[in-house]
N, CA, C and O atoms as CSV, one atom per row, in Angstrom:
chain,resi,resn,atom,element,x,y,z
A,1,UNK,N,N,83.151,217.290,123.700
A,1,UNK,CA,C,83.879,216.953,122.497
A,1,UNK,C,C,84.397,218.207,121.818
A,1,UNK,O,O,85.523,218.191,121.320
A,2,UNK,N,N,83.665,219.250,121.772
A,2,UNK,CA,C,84.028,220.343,121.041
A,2,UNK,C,C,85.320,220.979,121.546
A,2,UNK,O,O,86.069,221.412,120.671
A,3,UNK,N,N,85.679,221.096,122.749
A,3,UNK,CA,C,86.507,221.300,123.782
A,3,UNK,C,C,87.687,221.014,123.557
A,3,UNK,O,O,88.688,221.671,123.841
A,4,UNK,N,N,87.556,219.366,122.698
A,4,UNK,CA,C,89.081,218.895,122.140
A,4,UNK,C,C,89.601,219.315,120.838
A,4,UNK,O,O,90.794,219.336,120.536
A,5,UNK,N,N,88.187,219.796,119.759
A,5,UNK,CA,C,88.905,220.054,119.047
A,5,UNK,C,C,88.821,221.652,118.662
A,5,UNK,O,O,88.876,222.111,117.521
A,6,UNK,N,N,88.687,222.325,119.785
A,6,UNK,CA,C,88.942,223.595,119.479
A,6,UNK,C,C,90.545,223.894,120.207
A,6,UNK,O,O,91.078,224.902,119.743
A,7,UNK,N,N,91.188,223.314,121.042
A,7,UNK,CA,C,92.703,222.764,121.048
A,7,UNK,C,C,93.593,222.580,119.731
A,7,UNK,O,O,94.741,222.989,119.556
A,8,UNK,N,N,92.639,221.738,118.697
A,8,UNK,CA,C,93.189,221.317,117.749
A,8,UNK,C,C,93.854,222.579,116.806
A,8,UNK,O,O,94.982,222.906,116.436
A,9,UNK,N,N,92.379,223.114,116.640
A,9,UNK,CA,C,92.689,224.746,115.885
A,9,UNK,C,C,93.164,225.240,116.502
A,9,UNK,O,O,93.981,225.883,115.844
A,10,UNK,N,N,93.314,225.541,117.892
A,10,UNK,CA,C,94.422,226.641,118.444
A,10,UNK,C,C,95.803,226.514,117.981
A,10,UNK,O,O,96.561,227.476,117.855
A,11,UNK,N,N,96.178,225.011,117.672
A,11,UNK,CA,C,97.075,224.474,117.719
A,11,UNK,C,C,97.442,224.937,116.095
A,11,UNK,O,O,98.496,225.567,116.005
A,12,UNK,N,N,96.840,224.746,115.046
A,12,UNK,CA,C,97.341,225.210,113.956
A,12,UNK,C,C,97.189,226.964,113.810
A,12,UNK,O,O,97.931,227.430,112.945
A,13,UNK,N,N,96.530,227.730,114.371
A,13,UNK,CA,C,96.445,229.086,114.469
A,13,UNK,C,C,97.928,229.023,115.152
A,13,UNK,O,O,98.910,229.215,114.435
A,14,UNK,N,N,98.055,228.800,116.302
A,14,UNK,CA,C,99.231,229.368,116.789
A,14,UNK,C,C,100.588,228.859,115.987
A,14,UNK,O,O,101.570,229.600,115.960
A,15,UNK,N,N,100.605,227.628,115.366
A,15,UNK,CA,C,102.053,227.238,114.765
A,15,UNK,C,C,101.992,227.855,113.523
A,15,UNK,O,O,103.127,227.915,113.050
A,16,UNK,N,N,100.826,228.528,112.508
A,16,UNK,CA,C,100.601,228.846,110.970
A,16,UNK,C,C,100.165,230.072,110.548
A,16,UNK,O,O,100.316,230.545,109.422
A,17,UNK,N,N,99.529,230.653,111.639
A,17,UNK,CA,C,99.032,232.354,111.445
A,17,UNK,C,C,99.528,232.900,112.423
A,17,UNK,O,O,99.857,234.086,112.403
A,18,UNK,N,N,99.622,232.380,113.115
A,18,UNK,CA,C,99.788,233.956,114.385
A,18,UNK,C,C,101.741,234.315,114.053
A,18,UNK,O,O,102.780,233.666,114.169
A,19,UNK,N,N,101.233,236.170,113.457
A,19,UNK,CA,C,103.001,237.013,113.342
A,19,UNK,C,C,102.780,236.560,112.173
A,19,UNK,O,O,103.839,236.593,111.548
A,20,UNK,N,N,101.778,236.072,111.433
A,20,UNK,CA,C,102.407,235.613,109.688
A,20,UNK,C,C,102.275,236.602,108.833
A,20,UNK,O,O,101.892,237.631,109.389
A,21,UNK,N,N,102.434,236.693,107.745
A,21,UNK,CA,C,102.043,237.916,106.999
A,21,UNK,C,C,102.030,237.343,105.110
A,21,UNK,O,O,102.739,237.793,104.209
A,22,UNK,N,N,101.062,236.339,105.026
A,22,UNK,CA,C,101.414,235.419,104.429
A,22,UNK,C,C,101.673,236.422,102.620
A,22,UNK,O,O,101.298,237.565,102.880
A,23,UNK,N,N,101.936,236.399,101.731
A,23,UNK,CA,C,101.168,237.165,100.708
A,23,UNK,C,C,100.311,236.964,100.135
A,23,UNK,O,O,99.602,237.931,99.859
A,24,UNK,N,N,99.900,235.573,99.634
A,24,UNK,CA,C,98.813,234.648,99.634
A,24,UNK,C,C,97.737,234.405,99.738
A,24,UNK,O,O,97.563,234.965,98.656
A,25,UNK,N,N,96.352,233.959,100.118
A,25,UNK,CA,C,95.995,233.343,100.354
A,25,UNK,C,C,96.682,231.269,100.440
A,25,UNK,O,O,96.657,230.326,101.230
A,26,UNK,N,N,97.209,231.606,99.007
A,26,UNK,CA,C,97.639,230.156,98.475
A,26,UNK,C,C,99.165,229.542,99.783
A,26,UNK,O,O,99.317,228.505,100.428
A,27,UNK,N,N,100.106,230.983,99.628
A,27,UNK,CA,C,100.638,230.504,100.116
A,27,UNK,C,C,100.341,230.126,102.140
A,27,UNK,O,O,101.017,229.423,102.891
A,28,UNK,N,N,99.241,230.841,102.391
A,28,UNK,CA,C,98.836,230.317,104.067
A,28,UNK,C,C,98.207,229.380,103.760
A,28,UNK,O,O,98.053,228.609,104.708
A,29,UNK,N,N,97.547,228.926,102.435
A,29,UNK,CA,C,97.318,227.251,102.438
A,29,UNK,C,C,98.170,225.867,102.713
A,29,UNK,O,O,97.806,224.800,103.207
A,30,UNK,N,N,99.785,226.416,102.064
A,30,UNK,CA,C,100.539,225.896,101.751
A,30,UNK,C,C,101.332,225.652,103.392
A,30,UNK,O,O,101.903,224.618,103.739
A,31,UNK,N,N,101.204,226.615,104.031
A,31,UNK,CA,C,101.626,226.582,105.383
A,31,UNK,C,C,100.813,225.694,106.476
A,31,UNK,O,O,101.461,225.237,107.418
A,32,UNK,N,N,99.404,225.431,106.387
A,32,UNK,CA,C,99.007,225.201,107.108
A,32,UNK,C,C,99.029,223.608,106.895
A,32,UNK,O,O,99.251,222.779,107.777
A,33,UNK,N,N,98.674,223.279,105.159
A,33,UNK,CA,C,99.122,222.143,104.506
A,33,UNK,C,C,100.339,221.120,105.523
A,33,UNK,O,O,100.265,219.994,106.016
A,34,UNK,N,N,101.295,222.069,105.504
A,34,UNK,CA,C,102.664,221.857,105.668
A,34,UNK,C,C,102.209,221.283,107.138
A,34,UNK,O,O,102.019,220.069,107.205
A,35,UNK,N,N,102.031,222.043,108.269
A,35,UNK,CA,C,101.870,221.831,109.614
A,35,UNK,C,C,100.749,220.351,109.860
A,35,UNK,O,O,100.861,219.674,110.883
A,36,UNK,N,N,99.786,220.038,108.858
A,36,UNK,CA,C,98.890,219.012,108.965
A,36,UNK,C,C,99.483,218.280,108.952
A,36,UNK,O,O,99.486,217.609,109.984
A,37,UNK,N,N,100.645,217.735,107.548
A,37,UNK,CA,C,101.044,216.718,106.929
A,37,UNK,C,C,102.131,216.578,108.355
A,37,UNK,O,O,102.356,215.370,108.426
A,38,UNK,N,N,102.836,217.239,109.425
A,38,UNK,CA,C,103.613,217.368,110.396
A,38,UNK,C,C,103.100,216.494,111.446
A,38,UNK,O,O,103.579,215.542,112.062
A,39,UNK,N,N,101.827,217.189,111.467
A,39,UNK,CA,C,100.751,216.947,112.781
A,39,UNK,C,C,100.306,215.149,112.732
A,39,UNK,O,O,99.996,214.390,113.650
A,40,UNK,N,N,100.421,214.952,111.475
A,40,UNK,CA,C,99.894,213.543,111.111
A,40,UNK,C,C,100.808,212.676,111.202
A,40,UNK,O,O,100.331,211.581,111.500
A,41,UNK,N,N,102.137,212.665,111.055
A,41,UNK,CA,C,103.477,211.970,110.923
A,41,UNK,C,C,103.633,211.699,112.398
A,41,UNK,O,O,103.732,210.576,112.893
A,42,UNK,N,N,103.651,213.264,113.285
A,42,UNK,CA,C,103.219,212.744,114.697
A,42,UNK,C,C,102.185,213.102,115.336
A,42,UNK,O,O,101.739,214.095,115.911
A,43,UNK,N,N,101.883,211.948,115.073
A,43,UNK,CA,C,100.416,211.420,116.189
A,43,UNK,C,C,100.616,211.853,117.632
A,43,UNK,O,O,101.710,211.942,118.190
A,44,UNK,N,N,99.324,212.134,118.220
A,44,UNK,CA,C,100.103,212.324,120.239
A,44,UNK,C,C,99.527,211.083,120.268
A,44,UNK,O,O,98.630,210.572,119.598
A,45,UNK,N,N,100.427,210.568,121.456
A,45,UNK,CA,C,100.366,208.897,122.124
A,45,UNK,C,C,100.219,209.184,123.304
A,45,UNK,O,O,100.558,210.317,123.647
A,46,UNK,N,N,99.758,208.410,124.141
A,46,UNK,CA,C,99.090,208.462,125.590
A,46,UNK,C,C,98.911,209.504,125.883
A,46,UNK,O,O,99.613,210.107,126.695
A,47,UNK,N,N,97.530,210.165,125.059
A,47,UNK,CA,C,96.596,211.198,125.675
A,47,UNK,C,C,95.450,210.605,126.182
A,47,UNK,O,O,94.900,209.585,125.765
A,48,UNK,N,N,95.041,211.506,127.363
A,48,UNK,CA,C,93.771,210.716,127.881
A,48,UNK,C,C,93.975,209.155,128.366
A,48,UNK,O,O,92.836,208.722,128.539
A,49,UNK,N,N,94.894,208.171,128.647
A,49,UNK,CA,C,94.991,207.295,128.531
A,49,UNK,C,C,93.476,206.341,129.456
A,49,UNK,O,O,92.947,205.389,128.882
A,50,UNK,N,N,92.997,206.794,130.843
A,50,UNK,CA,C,91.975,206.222,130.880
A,50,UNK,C,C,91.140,207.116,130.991
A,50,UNK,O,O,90.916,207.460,132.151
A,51,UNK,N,N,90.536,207.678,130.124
A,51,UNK,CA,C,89.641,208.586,129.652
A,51,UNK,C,C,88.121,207.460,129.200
A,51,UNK,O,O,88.090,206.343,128.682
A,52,UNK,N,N,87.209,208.216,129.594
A,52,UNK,CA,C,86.225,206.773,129.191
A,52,UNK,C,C,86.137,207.410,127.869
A,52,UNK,O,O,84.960,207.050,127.896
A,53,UNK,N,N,86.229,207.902,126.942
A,53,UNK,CA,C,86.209,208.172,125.306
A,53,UNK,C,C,86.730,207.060,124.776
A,53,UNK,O,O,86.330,206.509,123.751
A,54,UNK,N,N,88.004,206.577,125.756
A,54,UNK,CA,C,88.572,205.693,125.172
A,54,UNK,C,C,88.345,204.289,125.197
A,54,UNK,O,O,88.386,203.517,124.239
A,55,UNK,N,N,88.020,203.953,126.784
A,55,UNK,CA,C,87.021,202.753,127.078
A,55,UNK,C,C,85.948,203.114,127.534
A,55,UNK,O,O,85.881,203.151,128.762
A,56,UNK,N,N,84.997,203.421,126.914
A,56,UNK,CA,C,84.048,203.578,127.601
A,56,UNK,C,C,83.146,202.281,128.070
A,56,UNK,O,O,82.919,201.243,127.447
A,57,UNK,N,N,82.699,202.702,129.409
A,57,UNK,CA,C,81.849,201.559,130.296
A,57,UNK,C,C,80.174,201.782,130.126
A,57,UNK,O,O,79.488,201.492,131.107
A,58,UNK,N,N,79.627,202.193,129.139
A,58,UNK,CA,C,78.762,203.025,129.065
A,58,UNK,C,C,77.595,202.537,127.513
A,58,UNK,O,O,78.215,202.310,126.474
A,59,UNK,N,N,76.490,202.448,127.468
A,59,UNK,CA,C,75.949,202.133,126.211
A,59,UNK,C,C,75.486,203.424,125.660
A,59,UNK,O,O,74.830,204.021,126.512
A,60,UNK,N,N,75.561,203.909,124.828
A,60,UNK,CA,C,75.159,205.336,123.919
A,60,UNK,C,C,73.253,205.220,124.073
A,60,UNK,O,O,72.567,204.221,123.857
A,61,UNK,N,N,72.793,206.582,124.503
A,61,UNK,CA,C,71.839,206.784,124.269
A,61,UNK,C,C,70.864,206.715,122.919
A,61,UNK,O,O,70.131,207.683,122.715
A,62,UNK,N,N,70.845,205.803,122.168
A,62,UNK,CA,C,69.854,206.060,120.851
A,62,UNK,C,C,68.905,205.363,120.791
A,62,UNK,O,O,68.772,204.161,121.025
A,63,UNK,N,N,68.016,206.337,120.380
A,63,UNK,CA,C,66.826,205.521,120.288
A,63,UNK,C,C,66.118,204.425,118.847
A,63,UNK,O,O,65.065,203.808,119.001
């Protein structure tokens, strides 16, 4: 699991900091802000499509 979402952060490091030179703090908030509200509008669609995450065939270990 961690695997996917350290993708995630690469993904806003590379589109929001990397070459930036923000003056800010506020304003690399405002940037990264910006790229979320982006990231959320588009969704990725058929990732993993038969991935068992997604169906899984499987009962969770708890005790």
């Amino acid at each position: 699991w961690l695997n996917w979402i350290e993708s995630e952060f690469t993904a806003v490091r590379y589109f929001t900091l990397d070459g930036s030179d923000y003056p800010s703090h506020a304003a690399q908030e405002t940037a990264i802000a910006g790229y979320l509200r982006w990231r959320n509008r588009h969704p990725k669609r058929h990732f993993a499509v038969n991935s068992k995450v997604r169906r899984p065939n499987y009962l969770p270990n708890v005790a």
